[in-house]
N, C-alpha and C positions, 0 to 999 in steps of 0.2 A: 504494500500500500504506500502511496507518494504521502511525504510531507507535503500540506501545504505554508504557503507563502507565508502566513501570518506567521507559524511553526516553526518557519527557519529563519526568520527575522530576530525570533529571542535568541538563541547563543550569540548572536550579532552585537546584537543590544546590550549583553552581559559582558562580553568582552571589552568592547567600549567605554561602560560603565565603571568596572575596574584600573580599566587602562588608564583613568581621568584620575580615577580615586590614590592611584599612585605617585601622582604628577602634582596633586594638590589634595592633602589630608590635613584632619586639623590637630593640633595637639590636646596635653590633657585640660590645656584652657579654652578649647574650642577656636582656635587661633589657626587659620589656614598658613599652613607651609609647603613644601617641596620635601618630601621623600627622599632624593638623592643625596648620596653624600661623595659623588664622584665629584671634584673641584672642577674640572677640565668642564664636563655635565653642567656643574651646576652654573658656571660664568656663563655661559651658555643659553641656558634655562629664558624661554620666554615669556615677559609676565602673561596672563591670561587676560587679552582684550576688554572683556566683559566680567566685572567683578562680582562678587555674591554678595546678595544687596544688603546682607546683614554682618558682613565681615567686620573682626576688632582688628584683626593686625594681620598684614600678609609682607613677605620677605621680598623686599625687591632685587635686589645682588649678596651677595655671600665669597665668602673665601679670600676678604680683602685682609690688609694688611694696614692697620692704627687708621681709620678715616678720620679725617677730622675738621671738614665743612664741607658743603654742598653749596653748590649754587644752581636752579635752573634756569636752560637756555629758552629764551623767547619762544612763542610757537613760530611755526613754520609760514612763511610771508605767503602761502594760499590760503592760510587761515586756520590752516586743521590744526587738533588737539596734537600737542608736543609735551610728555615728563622728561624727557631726556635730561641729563645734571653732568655736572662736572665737579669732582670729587677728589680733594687733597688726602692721600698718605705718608700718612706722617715718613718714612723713609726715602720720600724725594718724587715721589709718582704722583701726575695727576692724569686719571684716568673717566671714562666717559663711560655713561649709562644710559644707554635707548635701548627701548624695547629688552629690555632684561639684558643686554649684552654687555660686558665689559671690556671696553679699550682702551688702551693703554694711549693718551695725548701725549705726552710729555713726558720727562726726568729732571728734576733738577741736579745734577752732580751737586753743585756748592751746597747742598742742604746739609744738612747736619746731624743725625737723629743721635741726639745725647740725650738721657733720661726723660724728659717733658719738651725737650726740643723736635725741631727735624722743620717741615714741610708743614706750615699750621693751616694759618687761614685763608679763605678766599673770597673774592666780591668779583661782580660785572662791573664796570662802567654802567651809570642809566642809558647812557648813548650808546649800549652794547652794539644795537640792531643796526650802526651805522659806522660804528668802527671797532666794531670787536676788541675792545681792550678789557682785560683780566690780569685781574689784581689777585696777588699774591705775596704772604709774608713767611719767611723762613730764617733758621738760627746758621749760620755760617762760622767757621772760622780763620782768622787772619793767621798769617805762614808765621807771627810771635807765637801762631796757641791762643792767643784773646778771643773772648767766644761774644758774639753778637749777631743781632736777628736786624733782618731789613725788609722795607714792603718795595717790589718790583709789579713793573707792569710788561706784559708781553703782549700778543695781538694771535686770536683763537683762528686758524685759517684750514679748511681743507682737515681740519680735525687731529689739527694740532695747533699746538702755543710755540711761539717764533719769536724774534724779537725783545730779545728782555733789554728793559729798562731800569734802572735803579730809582727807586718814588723818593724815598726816606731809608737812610741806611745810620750804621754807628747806633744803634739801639742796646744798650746792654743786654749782655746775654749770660744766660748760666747751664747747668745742666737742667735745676729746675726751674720755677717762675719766671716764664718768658712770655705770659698775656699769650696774644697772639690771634683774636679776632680782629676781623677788620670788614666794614660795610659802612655801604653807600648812606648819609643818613635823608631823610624828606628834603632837608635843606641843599642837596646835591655835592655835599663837604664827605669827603673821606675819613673816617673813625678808625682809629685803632687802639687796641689795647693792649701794653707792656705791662708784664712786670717785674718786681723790685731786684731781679738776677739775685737773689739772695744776699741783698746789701741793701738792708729797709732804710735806712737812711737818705736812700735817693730819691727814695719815694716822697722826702718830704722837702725836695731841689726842686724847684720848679723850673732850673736850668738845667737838668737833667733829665734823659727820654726816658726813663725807669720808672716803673709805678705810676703809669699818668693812663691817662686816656688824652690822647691825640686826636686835633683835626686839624683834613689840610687838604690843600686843593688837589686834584685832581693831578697832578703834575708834581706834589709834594708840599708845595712853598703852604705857610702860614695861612689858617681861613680866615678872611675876614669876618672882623671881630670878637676874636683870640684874646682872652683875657690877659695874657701878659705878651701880648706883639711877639709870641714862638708856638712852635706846634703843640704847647702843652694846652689842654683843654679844662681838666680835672686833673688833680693829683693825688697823694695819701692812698694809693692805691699799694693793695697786695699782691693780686693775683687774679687783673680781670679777666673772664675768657667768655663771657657771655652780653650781648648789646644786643636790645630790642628797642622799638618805639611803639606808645599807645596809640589808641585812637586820636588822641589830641597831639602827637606829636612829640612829647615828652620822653625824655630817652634815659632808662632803665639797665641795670648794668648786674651782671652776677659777679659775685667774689668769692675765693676761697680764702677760708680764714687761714688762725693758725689754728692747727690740730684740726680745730673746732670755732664754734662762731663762725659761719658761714656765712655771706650777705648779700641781700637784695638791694642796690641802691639807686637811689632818685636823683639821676646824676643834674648838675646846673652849673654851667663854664665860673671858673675859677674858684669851686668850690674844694675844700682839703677835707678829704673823706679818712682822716686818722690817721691810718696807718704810717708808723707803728705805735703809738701814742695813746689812742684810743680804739676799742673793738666791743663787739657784742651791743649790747644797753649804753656802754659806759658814754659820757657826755666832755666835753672841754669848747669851752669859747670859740670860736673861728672855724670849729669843726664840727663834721656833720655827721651823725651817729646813723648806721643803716634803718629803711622802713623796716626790715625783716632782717631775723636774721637765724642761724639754725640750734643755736642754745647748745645744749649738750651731746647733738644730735653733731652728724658728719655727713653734708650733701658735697661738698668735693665738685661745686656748681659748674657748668661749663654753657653751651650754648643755648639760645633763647631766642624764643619765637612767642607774638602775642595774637592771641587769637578771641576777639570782641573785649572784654575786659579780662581774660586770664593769660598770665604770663606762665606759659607752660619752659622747663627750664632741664638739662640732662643732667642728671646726676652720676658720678664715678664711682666713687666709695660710697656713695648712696645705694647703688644698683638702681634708680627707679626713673622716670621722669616727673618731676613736680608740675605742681599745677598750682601758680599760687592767685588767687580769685582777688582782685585789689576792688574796694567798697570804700572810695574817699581814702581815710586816713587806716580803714579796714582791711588784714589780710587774713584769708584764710587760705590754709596748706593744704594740698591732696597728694598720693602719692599714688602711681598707677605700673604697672608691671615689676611690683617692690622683686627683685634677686631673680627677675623670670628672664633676664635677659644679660646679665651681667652688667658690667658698667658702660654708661651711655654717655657719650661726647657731647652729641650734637643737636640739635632739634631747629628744624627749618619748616614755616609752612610754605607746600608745592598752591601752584597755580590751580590746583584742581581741590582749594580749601580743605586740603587734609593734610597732616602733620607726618614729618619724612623725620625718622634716626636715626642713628650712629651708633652700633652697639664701638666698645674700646677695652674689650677684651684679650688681643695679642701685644697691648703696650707693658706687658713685664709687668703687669700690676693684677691681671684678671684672669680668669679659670678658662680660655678657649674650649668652645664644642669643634666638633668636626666643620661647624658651617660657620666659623668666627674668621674673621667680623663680618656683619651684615648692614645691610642698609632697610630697615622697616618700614611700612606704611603703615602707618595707626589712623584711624576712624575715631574721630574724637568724639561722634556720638552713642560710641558704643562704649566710653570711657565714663564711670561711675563714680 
């Protein structure tokens, strides 16, 4: 007797269905991943077009090496949807992500990867779309051995970075506290954040690049109206590595303390934010004590992205992403994939209003799975 059609269409159907379920499974938090642990596979790996409309977190690249910013490229001048990024690690690479694939852009030789150094941050130009220039900061060193970080600009062409130019160089550098974010702010001023190279005393020079948060034009030179006529913007800084601005434009800064005392702060040009003088609570005249800060806790803060009124922020030595909800003078903390990911760098929101990751577990500090480090997509409405 013949099968029929309907009959042989199911083992069709089951195969398929399996075949899919190995490509994308969820874990034991319900969180869709990728199955494979082949590396070569998994760079490879493309994301799936059409997302599950109730997804918390899905793995966009994997098998990378300390990431440590993202920036997304424009869409594409016919208009269509573009996630594509370009992505610093930390050991001198910066590499490109479309459509699930990873490429290899660039190398810095001059980088440096010493303990919290190497290859950090990165920014577009806002006039990407018309002159492709990408900004970049990294820790070098001079043929004495003197270790310092500088922000360069190159030009993105044919799917590589060309051209390097030196922005702002002679930055103190260490192996640890080297800041190292940098973006474009509303005001079209370039931001960067040093820190103290493990000589807190500079932090409190304001002729000194150490411990500050920097702005400067496009080109380097001092932004107009720079509180003290040089690139220094803010000072008494520790160890900034995280810059967002709200809805009103107001530009927000993470810091890692010492040990502990971790902080959120409300940055305002030629404001001395303590350090090393004052931290946590504590108060002194002419200085400004953080909105928040993590008390006896240890978030190890690094990048920040805000999203309506929450400043969602990556935690290292925290393991988590914070969410910290600002109400006026009011903060309140959330804390979201606490140890389910290991330590997280970065947090940037993509064009497609969902919040992109950084796991930063192969930086000598964190427990690597087979699929470390990754790049996340988190669904923030699925976040509690």
């Amino acid at each position: 007797m013949k099968k029929t059609p309907a009959l042989l269409a199911i083992p069709v159907l089951i195969v398929v269905v399996l075949g899919f379920g190995f490509l994308l499974s969820k874990n034991e938090n319900g969180d869709f991943i990728s199955d494979s642990r082949d590396s070569q596979v998994q760079s490879n790996l493309k994301e799936q077009p059409t997302l599950p409309e109730n997804f918390r977190t899905i793995r966009v690249a994997g098998n990378l090496d300390t990431p440590w910013g993202i920036v997304f490229l424009p869409a594409s001048p016919t208009g269509g949807p573009d996630n594509s990024m370009l992505i610093t690690e930390r050991p001198g690479r910066i590499q490109l992500i479309e459509n699930g694939r990873v490429t290899l852009v660039a190398s810095i030789d001059k980088a440096r990867e010493i303990s919290e150094g190497g290859l950090l941050g990165i920014a577009l130009h806002p006039n990407f779309s018309s002159n492709n220039y990408v900004y970049l900061y990294y820790t070098y060193a001079e043929t004495e051995g003197a270790t310092f970080n500088r922000v360069v600009r190159m030009v993105y062409a044919n799917k590589s970075l060309i051209d390097e130019t030196v922005v702002v160089d002679n930055i103190p550098g260490a192996p640890n506290h080297n800041g190292g974010r940098i973006k474009f702010g509303p005001d079209g001023f370039l931001y960067i954040t040093t820190g103290d190279a493990q000589n807190p005393s500079l932090s409190q020079d304001i002729n000194s690049l150490a411990g500050k948060i920097l702005r400067v034009t496009d080109t380097g030179a001092p932004a107009l109206g720079n509180p003290f006529n040089n690139l220094v913007y803010s000072y008494g800084h520790r160890n900034s590595q995280g810059l967002a601005w709200d809805r009103n434009g107001n530009l927000w800064a993470t810091e890692h303390g010492n040990s502990r005392l971790d902080e959120l702060n409300f940055i305002e040009p030629g404001e001395n934010y303590g350090w090393p003088i004052i931290q946590g609570n504590e108060e002194r005249d002419g200085m400004e004590t953080p909105r928040f800060n993590s008390g006896q806790d240890t978030w190890a803060p690094a990048g920040a992205a805000f999203l309506g009124d929450a400043l969602f922020f990556a935690g290292l030595r925290g393991q988590a992403l914070y969410e910290a909800v600002i109400n006026g003078n009011q903060i309140t903390l959330k804390e979201h994939f606490k140890r389910e990911f290991g330590r997280i760098r970065d947090v940037v929101l993509g064009p497609d209003n969902l919040l992109y990751i950084t796991t930063s577990n192969q930086d000598g500090r964190g427990n690597p799975t087979v699929l470390d480090d990754r790049i996340i997509k988190v669904n923030p409405q699925k976040l509690k």
